[in-house]
N, C-alpha and C positions, 0 to 999 in steps of 0.2 A: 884605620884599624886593620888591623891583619889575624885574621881566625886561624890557630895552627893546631894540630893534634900531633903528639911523638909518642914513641913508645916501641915496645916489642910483647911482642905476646907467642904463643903454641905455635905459629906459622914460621915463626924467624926466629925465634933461639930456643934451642933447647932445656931445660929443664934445669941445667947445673948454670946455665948466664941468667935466667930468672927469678933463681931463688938469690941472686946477689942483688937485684931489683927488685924486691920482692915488701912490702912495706906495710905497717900494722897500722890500725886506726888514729892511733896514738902520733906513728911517725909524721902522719899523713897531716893531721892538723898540727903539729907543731912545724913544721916546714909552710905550710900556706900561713899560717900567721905572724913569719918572718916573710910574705910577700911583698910588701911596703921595700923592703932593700934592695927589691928590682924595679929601679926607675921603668926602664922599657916594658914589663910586663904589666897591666892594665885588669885580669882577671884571669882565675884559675882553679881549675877540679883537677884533681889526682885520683885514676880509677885503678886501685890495685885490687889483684883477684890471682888464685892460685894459677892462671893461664895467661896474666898480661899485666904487665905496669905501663898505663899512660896519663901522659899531662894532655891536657885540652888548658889553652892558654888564648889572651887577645892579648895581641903585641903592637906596641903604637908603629904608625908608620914611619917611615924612612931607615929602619933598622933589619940585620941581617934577622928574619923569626926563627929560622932554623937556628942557625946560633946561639939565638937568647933562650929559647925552650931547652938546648942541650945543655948549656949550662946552670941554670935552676934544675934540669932532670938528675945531674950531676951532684948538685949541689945539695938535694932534695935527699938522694939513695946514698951519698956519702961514698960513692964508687968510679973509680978514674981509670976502671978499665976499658981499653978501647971496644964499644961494643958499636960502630960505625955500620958494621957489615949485617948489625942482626938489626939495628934500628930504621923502624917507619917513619917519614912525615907528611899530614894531609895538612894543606893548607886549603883556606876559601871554601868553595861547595863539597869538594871534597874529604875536607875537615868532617863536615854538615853529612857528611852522608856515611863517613864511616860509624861517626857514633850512633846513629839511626840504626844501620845493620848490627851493632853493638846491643845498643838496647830490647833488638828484635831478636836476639839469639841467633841473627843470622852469620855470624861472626867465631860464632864458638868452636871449641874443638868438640863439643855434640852437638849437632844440626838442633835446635828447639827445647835445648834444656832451660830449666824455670829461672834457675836461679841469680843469671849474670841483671834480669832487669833491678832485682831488691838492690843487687850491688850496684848497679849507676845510683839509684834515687840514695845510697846510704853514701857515695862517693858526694852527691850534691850537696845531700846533708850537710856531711863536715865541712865542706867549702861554703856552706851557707852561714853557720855556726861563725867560722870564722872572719867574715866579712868578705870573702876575696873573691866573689861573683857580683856583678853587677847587668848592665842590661840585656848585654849579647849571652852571657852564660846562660843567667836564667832562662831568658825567650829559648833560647839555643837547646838547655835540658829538660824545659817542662815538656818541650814539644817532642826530644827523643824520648822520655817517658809515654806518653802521652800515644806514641809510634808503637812502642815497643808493647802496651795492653791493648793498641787497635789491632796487632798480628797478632798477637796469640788470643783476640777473643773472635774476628773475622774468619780468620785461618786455623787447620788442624795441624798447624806447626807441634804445635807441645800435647797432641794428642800420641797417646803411648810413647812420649820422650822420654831416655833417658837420660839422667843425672852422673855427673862421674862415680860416684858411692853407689849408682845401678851397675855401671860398668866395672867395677870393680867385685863386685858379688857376680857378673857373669862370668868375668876371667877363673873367678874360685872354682866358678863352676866348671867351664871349660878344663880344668886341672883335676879335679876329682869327681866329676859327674854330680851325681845328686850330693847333697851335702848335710843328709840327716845321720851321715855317721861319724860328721866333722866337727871340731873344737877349732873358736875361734876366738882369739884376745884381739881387742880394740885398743890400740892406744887413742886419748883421746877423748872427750865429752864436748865437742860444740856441736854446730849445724851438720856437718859432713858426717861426722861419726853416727848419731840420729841416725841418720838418712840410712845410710850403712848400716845401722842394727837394724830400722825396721824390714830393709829386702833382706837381710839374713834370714830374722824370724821368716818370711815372708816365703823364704824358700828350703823351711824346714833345720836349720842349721841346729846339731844336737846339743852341743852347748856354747854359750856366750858370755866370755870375761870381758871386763871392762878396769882399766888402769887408769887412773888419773892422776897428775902432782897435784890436786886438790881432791882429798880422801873422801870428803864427803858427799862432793860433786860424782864423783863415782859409784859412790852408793846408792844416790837418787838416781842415777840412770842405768843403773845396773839396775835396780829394783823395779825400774818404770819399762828395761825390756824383760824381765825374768831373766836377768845376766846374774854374776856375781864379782863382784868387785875386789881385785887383786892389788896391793902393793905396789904402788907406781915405780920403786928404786929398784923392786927385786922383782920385778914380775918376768922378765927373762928366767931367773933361775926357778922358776915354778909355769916356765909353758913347755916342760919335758915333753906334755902329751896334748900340747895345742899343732894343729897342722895350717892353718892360714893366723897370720900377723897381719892386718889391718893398722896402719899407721896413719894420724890424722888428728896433730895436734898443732900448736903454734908457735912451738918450741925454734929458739935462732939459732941453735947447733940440733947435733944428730942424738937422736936419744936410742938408736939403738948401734951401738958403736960393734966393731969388729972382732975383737979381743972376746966379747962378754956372748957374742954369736959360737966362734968357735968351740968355748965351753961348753955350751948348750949343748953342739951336737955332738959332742964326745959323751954327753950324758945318752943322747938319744941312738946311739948306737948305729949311726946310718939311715935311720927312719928320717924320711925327704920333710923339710920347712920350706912354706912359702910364706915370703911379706909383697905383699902390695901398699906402698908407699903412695896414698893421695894425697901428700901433705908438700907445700910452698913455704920455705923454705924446707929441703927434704929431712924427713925424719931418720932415715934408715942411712947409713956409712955405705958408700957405694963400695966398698972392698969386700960388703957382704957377701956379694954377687961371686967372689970366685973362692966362696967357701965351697968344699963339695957336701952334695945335698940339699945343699939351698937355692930356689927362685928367687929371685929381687925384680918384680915390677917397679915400674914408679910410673908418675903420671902421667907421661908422655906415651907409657906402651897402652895404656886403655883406647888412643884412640884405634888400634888395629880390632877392637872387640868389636864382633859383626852383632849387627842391629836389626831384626827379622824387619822392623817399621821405618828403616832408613831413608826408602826409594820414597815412600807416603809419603816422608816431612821432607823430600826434595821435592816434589811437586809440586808443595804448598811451600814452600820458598820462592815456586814462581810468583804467585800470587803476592809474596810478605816484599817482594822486591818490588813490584809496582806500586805497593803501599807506600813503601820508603819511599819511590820517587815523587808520589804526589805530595808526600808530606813535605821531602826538601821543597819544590815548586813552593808552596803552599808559605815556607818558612823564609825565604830566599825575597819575596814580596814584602813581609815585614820588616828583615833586614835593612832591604833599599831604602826606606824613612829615618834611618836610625839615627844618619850623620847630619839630617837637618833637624832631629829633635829638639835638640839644643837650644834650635833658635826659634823654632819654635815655640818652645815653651816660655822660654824669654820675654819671646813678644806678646804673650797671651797672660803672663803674670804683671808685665808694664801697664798692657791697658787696665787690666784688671785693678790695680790699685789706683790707678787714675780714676776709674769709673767712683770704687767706693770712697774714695777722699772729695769728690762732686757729691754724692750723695750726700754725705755727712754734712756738708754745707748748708746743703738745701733744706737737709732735717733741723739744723740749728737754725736758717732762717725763717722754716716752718712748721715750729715745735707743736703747731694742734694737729696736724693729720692724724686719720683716723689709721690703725693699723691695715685695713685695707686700702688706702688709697697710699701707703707706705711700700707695702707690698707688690701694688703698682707699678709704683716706681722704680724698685728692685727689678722688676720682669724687664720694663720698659728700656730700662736703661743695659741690663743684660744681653736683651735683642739687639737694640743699638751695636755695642761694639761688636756682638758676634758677627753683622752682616756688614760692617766696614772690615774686619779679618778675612772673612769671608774669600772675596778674590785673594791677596797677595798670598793666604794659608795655600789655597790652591795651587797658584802658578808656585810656589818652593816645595811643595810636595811634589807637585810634575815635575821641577829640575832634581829632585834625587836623584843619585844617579848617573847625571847626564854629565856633557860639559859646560853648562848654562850653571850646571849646582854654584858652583865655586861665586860667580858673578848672582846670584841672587842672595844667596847667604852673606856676601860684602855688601851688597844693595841692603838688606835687613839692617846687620848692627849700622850702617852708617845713616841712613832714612830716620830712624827710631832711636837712636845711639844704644847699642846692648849693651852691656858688659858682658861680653866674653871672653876668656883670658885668650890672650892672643901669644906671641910667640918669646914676649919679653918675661911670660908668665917662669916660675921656674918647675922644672919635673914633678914634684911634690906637690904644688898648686893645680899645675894639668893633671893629676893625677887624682886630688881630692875632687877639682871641678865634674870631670868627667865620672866619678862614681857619683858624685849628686845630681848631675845631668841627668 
């Protein structure tokens, strides 16, 4: 087995190679559930976030992994641009440990933000959903979950963190000071947008529109911040006298296009717009940017927004990194059993039917026992073979691992005769074996 993780995220490409990477819930499970047409691929999570698209994949031995994860990453996002130069890959512990820092928000473009842990456990989700995690995935993501609420409940990582929808109400701020004599339209009603009204309200914002292509959804969250809810198609030609655009929808083209900017601000006469753009794939037409009078953030410039609690959740990073390394240690132990599960299990369901097809016997040859001396029998006979297993369990647990593994695992099926598909097996048979294994 070969553990690999690929991908790019806020550290390696910027913003306009990610949103081409860039992949909906939807995408995500109908791509893993075409997983079966990758012989060499064995199990796989697809973790897409407005900051990174990566596959975590186990890829059978004797093949290039890099290769096979870029082209399933390829084949997944529908995109054949060379993105070589902006693309990571971890394989082995290092696999193991980037998702750890992943899940610990130590990995983010904000040191300690909340949010990226809900998104691994919804990325595991969908690949659970679909069938295409089996023993290494799970053991692999319970345990980065599991990493990612021991840092932030041990450590003051996400103590005063912010969110990018934080970071984007400070840049508003940063541009016009306080903001209780500012108009602000939302494109947008999910989780981001939320978040982004509430530090509005939160730091006085005078007034609060809200647009959505679903009209009603709009009204319920316009109503739920004391916004008011503007026409999703025309809402440009009625923010004559909005001064911040918030953008932050799910839209796969740009919904606020160039042409229909320009107008605007011949309506407004010179008076300055800004859009801040926190949306994957981008909302806003980058030609905005060289309207005159107009700002165009996007979400690549939040991470320059200074953070008075920065240095705090660097110091507690030292602490959330020794986390991480106790938990790989910790994960890296179970691992090493993994590749003689197999035959283990094998040899432990053989006796086992052995055991109870002797019993049956015995019951038919002696149909009066009492239900406790039946019961007896069951324990008796239970003990038995567990302390004949006993030794050979041990000495193939202690060759995991080693170079003895190989010579005790042939010592197993041939001793006991297993059935383990062996090499005559075809791809789709090693394939189903090893997810029932």
């Amino acid at each position: 087995m070969q553990l690999i993780s690929l991908g790019l995220n806020h550290k390696t490409a910027p913003v306009d190679i990610r949103e081409r990477f860039s992949l909906t819930t939807d995408e995500v499970r109908r791509g893993l559930s075409h997983l079966n047409e990758y012989a060499e691929i064995e199990e796989a999570v697809v973790l897409s976030t407005c900051n990174r698209s990566e596959l975590y994949a186990v890829v059978a031995d004797g093949v290039n992994a890099r290769e096979v994860a870029c082209q399933f990453f390829s084949d997944l996002t529908g995109n054949s641009v060379e993105i070589d130069c902006y693309l990571y890959a971890h394989e082995g512990e290092r696999c193991i440990r980037h998702l750890f820092r992943v899940a610990s928000s130590l990995d983010s473009l904000i040191l300690g933000e909340g949010q990226i842990l809900s998104q691994v456990k919804q990325a595991y989700a969908i690949a659970r959903e679909v069938n295409s995690t089996s023993t290494v995935l799970n053991l692999l993501f319970h345990r980065a979950i599991a990493t990612g609420k021991r840092v932030r409940t041990e450590t003051k990582i996400a103590y005063n963190a912010v969110s990018v929808s934080y970071a984007a109400v400070e840049l508003a701020k940063e541009i016009f000071g306080k903001l209780n004599t500012s108009s602000v339209l939302i494109f947008g009603a999910g989780k981001m947008a939320e978040l982004t009204a509430e530090h509005l309200l939160s730091h006085g914002v005078k007034k609060l529109y809200v647009a959505n292509r679903h009209k009603e959804k709009a009204q319920e969250f316009a109503a739920q911040y004391k916004g008011e809810a503007i026409d999703f198609e025309n809402a440009l030609e009625l923010a004559e006298d909005i001064d911040v655009i918030v953008t932050s929808t799910g839209a796969p083209h740009y919904v606020v296009k160039a042409w229909e900017t320009r107008r605007l601000m011949t309506k407004r006469k010179g008076r300055p717009l800004v859009f801040i753009d926190i949306a994957v794939p981008r909302d806003v037409d980058p030609e905005v940017e060289g309207i005159a009078g107009v700002k165009l953030f996007n979400i690549d410039a939040l991470e320059a927004v200074v953070d008075d609690h920065v240095e705090e959740r660097r110091k507690e990073a030292v602490t959330a990194e020794k986390i991480v390394k106790e938990e790989i240690e910790s994960i890296q132990m179970k691992f090493r059993y993994l590749s003689c599960r197999p035959v283990m299990a094998l040899l432990s369901t053989r006796c086992e039917r052995i055991r109870c097809r002797e019993v049956r016997r015995v019951h038919a040859k002696l149909p009066n026992l009492s239900e406790e001396e039946q019961r007896a029998m069951e324990n008796m006979t239970k003990m038995i073979v567990r302390k004949i297993l006993r030794t050979p369990m041990m000495k193939l647990n202690a060759s995991a691992g080693t170079q003895e593994e190989a010579l005790y695992v042939d010592a197993m099926q041939r001793l006991f005769k297993l059935d383990l598909l062996g090499e005559t097996g075809t791809s789709e048979e090693r394939h189903r074996r090893y997810r029932y294994s």
